[in-house]
C-alpha positions in Angstrom: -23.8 12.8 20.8 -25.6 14.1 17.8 -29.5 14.6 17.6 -30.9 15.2 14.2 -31.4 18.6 12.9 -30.0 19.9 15.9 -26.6 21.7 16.2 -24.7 20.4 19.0 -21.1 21.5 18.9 -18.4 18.8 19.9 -17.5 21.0 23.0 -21.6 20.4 24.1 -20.8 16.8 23.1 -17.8 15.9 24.8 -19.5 17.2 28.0 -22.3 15.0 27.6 -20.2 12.0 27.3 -18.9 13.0 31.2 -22.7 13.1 32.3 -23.8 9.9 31.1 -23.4 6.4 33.4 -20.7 4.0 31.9 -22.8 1.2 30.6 -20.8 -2.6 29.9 -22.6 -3.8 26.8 -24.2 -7.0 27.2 -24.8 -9.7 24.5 -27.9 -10.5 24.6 -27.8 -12.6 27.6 -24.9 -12.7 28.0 -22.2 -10.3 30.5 -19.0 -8.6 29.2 -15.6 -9.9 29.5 -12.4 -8.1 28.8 -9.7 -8.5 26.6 -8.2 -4.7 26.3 -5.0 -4.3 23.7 -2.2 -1.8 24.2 -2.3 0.7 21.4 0.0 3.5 20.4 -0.5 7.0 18.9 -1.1 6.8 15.2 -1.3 10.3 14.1 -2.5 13.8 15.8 -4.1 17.2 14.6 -7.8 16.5 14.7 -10.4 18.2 15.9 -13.2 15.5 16.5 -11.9 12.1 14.4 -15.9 11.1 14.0 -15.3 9.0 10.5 -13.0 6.4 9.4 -12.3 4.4 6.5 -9.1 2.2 5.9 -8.1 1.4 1.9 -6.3 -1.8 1.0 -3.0 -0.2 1.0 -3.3 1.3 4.3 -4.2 4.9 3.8 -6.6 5.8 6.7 -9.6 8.2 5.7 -10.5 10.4 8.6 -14.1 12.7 8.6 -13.0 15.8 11.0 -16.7 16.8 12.7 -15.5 19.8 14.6 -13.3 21.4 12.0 -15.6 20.3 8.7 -12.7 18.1 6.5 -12.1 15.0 5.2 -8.1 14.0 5.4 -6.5 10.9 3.8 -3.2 9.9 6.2 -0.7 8.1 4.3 1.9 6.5 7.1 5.2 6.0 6.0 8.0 3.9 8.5 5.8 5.6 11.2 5.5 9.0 9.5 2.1 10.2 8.5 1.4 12.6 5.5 -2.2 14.7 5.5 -3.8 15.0 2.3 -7.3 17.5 2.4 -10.2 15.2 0.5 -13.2 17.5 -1.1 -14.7 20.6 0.3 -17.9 22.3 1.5 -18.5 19.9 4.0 -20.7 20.6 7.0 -20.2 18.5 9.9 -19.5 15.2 8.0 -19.2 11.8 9.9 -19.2 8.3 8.1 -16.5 8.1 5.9 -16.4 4.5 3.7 -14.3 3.8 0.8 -14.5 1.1 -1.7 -12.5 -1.5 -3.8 -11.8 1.2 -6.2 -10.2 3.4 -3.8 -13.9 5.8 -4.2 -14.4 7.5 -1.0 -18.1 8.0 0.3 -18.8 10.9 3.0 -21.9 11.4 5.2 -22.1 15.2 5.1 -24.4 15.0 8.2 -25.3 19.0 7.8 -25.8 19.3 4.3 -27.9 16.3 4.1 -26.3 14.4 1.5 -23.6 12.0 0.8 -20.5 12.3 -1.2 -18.4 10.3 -3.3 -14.6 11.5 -4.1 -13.0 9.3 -6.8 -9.7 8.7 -6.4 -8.8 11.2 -8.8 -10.2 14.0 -6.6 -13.6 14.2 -8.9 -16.6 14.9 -6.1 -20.3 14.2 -6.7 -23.7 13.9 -4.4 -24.3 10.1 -4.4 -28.2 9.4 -3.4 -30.9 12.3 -3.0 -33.2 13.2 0.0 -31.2 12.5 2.6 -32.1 14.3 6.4 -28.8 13.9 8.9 -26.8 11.1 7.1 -24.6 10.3 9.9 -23.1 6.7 8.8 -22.1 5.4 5.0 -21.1 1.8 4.4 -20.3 0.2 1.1 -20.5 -3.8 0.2 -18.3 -5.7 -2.2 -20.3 -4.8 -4.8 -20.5 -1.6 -4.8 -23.6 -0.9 -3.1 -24.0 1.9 -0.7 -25.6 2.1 2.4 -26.7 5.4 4.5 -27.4 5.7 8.3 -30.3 8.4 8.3 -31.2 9.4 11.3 -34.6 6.8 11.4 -33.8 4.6 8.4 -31.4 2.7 6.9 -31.8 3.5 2.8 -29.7 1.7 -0.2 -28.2 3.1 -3.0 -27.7 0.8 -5.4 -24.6 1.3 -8.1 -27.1 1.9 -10.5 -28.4 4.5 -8.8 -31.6 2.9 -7.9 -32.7 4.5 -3.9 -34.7 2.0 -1.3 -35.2 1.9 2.3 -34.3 -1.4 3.5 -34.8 -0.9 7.7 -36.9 1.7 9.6 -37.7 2.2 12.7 -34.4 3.5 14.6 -34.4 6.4 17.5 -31.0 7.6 16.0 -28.4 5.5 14.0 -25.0 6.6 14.2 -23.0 3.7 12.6 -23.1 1.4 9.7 -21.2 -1.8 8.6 -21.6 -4.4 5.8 -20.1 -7.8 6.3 -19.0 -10.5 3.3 -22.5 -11.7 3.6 -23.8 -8.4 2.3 -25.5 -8.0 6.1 -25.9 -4.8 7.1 -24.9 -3.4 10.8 -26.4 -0.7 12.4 -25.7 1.0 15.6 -28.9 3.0 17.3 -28.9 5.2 20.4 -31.6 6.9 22.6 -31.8 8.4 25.8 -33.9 6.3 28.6 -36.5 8.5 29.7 -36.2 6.7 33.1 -32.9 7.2 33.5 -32.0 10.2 31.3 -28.8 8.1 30.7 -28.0 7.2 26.8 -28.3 3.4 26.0 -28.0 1.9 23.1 -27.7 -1.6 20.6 -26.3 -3.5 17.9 -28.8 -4.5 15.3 -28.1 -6.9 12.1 -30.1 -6.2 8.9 -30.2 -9.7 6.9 -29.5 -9.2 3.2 -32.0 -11.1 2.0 -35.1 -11.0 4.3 -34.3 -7.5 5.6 -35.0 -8.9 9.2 -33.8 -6.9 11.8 -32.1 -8.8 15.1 -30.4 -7.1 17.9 -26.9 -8.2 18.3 -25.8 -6.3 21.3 -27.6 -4.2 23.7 -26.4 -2.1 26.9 -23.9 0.4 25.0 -23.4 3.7 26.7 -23.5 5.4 23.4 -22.6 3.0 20.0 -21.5 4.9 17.3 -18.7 3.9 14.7 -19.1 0.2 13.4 -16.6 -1.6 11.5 -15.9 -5.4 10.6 -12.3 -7.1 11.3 -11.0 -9.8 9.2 -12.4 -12.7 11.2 -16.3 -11.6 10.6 -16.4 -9.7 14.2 -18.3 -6.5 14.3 -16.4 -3.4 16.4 -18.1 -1.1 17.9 -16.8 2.6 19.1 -19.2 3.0 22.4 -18.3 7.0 22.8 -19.6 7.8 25.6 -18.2 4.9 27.3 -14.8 5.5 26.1 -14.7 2.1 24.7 -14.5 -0.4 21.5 -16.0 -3.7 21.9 -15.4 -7.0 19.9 -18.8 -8.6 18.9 -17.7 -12.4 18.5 -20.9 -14.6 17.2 -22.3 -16.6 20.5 -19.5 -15.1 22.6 -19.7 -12.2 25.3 -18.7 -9.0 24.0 -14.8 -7.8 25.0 -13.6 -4.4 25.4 -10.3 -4.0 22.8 -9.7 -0.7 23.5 -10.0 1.3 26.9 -7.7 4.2 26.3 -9.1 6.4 23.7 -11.3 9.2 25.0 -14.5 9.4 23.3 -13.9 7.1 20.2 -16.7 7.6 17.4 -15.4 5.5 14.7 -13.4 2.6 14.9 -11.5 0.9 11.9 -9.4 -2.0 11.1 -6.7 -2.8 8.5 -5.3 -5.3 6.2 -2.8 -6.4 9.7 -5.5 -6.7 11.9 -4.8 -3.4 13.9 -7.9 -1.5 15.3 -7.8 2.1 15.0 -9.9 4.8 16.6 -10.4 8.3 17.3 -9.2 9.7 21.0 -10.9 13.4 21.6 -8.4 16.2 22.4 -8.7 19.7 22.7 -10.7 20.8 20.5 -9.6 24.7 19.7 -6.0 23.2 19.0 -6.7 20.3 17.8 -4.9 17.5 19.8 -7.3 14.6 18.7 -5.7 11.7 17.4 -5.6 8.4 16.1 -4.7 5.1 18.2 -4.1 2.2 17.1 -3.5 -1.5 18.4 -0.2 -2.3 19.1 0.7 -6.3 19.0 3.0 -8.9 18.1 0.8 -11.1 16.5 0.3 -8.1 13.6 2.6 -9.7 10.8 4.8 -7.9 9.0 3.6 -6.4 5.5 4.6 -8.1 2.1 8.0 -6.3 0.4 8.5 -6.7 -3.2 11.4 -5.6 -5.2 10.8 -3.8 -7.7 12.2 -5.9 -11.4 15.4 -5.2 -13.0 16.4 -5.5 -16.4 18.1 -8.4 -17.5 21.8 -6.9 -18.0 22.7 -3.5 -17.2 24.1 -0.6 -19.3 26.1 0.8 -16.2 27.8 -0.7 -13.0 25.2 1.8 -11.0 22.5 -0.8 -10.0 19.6 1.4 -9.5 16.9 -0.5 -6.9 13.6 0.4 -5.3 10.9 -1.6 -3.3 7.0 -1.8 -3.1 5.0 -2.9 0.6 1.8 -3.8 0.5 0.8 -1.5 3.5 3.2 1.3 4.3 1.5 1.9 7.2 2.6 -0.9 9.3 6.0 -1.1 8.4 9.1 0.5 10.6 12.3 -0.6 8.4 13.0 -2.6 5.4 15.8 -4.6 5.3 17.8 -5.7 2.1 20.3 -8.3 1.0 21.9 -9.4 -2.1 24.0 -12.1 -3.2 26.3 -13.0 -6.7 27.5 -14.7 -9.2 31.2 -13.6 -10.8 32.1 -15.1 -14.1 29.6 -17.3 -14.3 29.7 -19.4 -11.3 26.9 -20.7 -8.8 25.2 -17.6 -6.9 27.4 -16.7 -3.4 25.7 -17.4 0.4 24.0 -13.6 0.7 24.9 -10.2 1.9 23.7 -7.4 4.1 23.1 -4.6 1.5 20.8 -1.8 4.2 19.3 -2.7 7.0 16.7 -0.9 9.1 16.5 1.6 6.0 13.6 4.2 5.7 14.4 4.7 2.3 12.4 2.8 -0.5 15.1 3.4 -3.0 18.9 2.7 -3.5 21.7 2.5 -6.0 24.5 -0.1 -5.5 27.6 -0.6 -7.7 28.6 -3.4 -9.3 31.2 -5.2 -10.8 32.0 -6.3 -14.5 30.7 -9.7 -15.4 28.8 -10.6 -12.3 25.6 -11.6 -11.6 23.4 -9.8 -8.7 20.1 -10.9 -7.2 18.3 -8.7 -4.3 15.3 -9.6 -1.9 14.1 -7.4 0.8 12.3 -8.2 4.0 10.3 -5.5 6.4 9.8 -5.3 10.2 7.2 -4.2 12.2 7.8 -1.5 15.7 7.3 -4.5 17.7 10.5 -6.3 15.7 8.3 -8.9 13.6 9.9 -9.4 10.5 8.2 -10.7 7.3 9.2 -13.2 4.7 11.8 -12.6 2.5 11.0 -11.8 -0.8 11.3 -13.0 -4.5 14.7 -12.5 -5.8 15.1 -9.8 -8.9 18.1 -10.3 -10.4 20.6 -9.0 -13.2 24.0 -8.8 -14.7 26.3 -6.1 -15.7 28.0 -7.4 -18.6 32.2 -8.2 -18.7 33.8 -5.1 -19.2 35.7 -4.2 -22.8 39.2 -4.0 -20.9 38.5 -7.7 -19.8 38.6 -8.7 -23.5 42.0 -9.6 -26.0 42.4 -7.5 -28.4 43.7 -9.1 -32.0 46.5 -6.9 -32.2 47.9 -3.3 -30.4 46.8 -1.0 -33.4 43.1 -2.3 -34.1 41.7 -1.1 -31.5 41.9 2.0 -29.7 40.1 3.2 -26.2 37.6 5.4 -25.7 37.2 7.1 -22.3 33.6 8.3 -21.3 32.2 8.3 -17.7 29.1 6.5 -18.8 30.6 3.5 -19.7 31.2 0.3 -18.2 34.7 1.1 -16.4 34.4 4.8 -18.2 36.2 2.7 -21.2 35.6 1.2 -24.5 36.9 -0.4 -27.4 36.6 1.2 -31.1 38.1 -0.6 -34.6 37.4 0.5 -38.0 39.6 -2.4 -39.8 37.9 -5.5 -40.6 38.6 -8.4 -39.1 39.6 -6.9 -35.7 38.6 -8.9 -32.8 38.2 -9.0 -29.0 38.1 -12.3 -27.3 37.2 -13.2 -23.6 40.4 -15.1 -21.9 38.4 -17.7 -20.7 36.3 -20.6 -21.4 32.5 -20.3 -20.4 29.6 -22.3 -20.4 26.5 -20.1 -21.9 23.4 -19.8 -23.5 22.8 -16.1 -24.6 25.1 -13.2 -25.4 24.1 -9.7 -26.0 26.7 -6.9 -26.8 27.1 -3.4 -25.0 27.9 -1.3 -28.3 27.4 2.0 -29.7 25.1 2.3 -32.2 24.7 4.9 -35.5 23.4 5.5 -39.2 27.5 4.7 -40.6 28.1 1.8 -37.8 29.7 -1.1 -38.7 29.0 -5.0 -38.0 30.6 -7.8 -35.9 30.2 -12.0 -36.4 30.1 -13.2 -32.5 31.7 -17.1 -32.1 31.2 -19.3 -29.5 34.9 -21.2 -29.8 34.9 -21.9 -33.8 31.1 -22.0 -33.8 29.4 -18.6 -35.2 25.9 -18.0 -32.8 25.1 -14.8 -34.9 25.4 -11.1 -36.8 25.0 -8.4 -35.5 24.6 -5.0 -37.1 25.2 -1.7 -35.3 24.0 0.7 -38.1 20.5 2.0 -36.7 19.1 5.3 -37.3 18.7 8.0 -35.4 21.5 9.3 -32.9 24.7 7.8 -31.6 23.8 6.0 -28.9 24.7 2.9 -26.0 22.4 0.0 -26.5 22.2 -3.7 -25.3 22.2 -6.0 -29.2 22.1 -8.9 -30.6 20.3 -11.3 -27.8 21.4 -13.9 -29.5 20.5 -17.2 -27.6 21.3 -20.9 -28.5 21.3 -24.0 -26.9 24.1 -24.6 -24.1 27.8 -24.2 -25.1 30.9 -23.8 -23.8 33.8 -21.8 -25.1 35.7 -18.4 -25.6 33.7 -15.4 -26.8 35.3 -14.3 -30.1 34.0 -10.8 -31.6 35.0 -10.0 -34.9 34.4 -6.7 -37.1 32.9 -7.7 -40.1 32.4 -4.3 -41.7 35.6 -1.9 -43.8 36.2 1.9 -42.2 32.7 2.0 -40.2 33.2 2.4 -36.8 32.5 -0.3 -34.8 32.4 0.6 -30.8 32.2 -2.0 -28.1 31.7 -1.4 -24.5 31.3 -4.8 -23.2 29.4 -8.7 -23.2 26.3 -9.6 -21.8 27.0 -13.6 -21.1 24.3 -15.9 -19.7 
């Protein structure tokens, strides 16, 4: 498709790619079987998709040839988000990113290569480069260049070094966990005036160069899937191969038009550019559609211990966003101290990644969340978070009608609580409990008073609610001990300070 220092617009391109003969790649020796997977429309608005790069998270990275930009698409339940990357680009076509989330760009017209840092900073990485039409980087941070003739490292320290010559044109780069580096190479046949090209392997420590593959149509865009396989994105054959060590070679994908870079992710789906019309931009990405891709991990996000309100508030973290199409959610509980209930439905099939659910007083609530895929796979679910709102102040015996008097605000616990001023008031739970921690819901100021908390006839602790600052709600005393059962007794220790209780934390 591309020749070096020679300006051939993608229209020119995608013409050629109709001229040439459909070649089936042949390991060496070996004829091509295939194994083609259904694949779906991932996202649309591209000019020439010529680059890609997939982060750990799921964010694609996309080099747009035609139309000179870089993109970041973030899918979300099967929506994608565009995000511009950098400027000033000329043509650019590998895109890599590393474990840092860096991302490296082949400006093939400028003659360099870029790095964007994940906080948007962008530098030239290297020097000297001619057509830089492929960037790769290892696990250690190493980069690698396709340019044009030569395959050149850039070390993270900056140090520069040809490590393979010798190429008619390479168009596409991959590094495997062995630190080998894979380079795709074209040429036209002079015989035949029909593009052919190979796979070559670059050892890491010998720099020996062995052809993998041979008989592509027009290799360009290399990548490695989780299993150690290189895939390659044979443009003009309108192809991706599989290149399985001692097996033939299979086509994955046979329905992208003129696919220049192919990518995997974290599920094992294989994405790839499809060519569209260029002026409006109807290129997209496909990706593999199967079963067999597992749902991504769900988390829930941790809650506090006890709560200061019966408004649960609850969010949720996947691992890859990208493969997800709904997240289901469940909770069960635990009133009054008894063992946890069988669980309930809370959403299903929700595209949200937040919720709020409202409790009751003294009960315990633990939540787990599960995803599902489009094709209905559902993941484990996950780790329980739990908490507890605390018993409510109107659950509580008061010692006597006129020492305690109610407070009505809508923040509280029930919009209630319970304020004494007269020493040796007391509120009392009605029934017996078996424990090991209490905390108390209270208001807190510079002229508060103090409470003695009981456990039956046995004091577990003091607690002061003078604290400077502002009146305000807090979660006190945390006072923990070794199992006991009994009735919760609070009792105002204090003369004329205001003592304001809105509830108990039990546990």
């Amino acid at each position: 498709m591309l020749l070096p220092k020679r300006r051939t617009t993608p229209k020119v391109a995608a013409a050629l790619a109709l001229s040439v003969a459909v070649i089936a790649p042949l390991g060496v020796g070996a004829a091509s079987a295939q194994a083609v997977s259904p694949t779906s429309v991932y996202a649309t608005g591209f000019a020439t998709p010529a680059g890609l790069a997939v982060d750990a998270t799921g964010n694609v990275y996309v080099s747009d040839y035609a139309a000179s930009v870089v993109t970041k698409v973030s899918l979300v339940y099967g929506v994608p988000t565009f995000t511009q990357l950098g400027n000033g680009f000329r043509s650019p076509l590998g895109v890599a990113v590393d474990a840092a989330n860096n991302v490296y760009v082949a400006d093939y017209l400028n003659g360099r290569v870029e790095k964007i840092t994940s906080a948007g900073i962008q530098t030239d990485v290297g020097a000297h480069f001619t057509n830089p039409a492929a960037v790769a980087v290892d696990a250690t941070g190493d980069m690698f260049v396709a340019d044009v003739h030569d395959i050149v490292k850039v070390t993270r320290a900056g140090v520069q070094s040809t490590i393979a010559s010798g190429f008619t044109f390479a168009k596409g780069l991959a590094v495997d966990a062995a630190g080998d580096v894979f380079v795709s190479d074209s040429r036209i046949d002079s015989a035949t005036n029909v593009s052919v090209g190979s796979v070559y392997r670059v050892d890491h420590a010998s720099r020996a160069v062995t052809q993998v593959a041979t008989g592509f149509a027009g290799p360009e865009g290399l990548t490695i899937d989780p299993a150690g396989n290189v895939l390659v994105a044979d443009t003009y054959a309108n192809r991706v191969f599989r290149l399985t060590p001692g097996s033939t070679p299979t086509v994955v994908i046979s329905d992208a038009y003129y696919p220049m870079a192919v990518a995997v992710n974290s599920a094992g789906q294989i994405l790839t550019g499809s060519l569209g019309d260029l002026g409006l931009k109807t290129g997209k990405l496909v990706a593999t559609v199967s079963a067999a891709i597992p749902a991504p991990a769900v988390a829930m996000t941790a809650l506090s211990a006890q709560q200061l309100r019966s408004d649960v508030p609850l969010s949720w973290a996947v691992n890859s966003m990208a493969n997800v199409a709904a997240v289901d959610v469940r909770y069960r509980t635990s009133v009054g101290g008894a063992a946890l209930s069988a669980y309930t439905p809370l959403v299903t099939g929700t595209h949200a990644r937040t919720s709020t659910f409202s409790g009751g007083s003294d009960t315990r609530y633990c939540f787990s969340a599960m995803t599902r895929t489009s094709r209905g796979v559902a993941s484990s679910w996950s780790a329980e978070t739990c908490t507890t709102i605390p018993m409510d102040d109107r659950a509580l015996l008061r010692s006597s009608a006129n020492s305690w008097v109610s407070t009505v605000n809508a923040g509280w616990l029930g919009s209630t609580g319970s304020t004494a001023t007269i020493k040796g008031s007391s509120l009392t739970t009605t029934k017996v409990r078996l424990m090991t921690s209490l905390s108390l819901v209270a208001w807190t100021c510079p002229t508060c008073g103090s409470v003695d908390v009981y456990v039956g006839a046995a004091k577990v602790g003091a607690v002061s609610l003078a604290k400077p600052g502002a009146a305000q709600r807090s979660l006190l005393g945390s006072i923990r001990f070794s199992p006991r059962t009994g009735k919760v007794k609070i009792v105002v220790t204090s003369t004329g300070k205001r003592v304001s209780v809105d509830g108990i934390a039990i546990s």
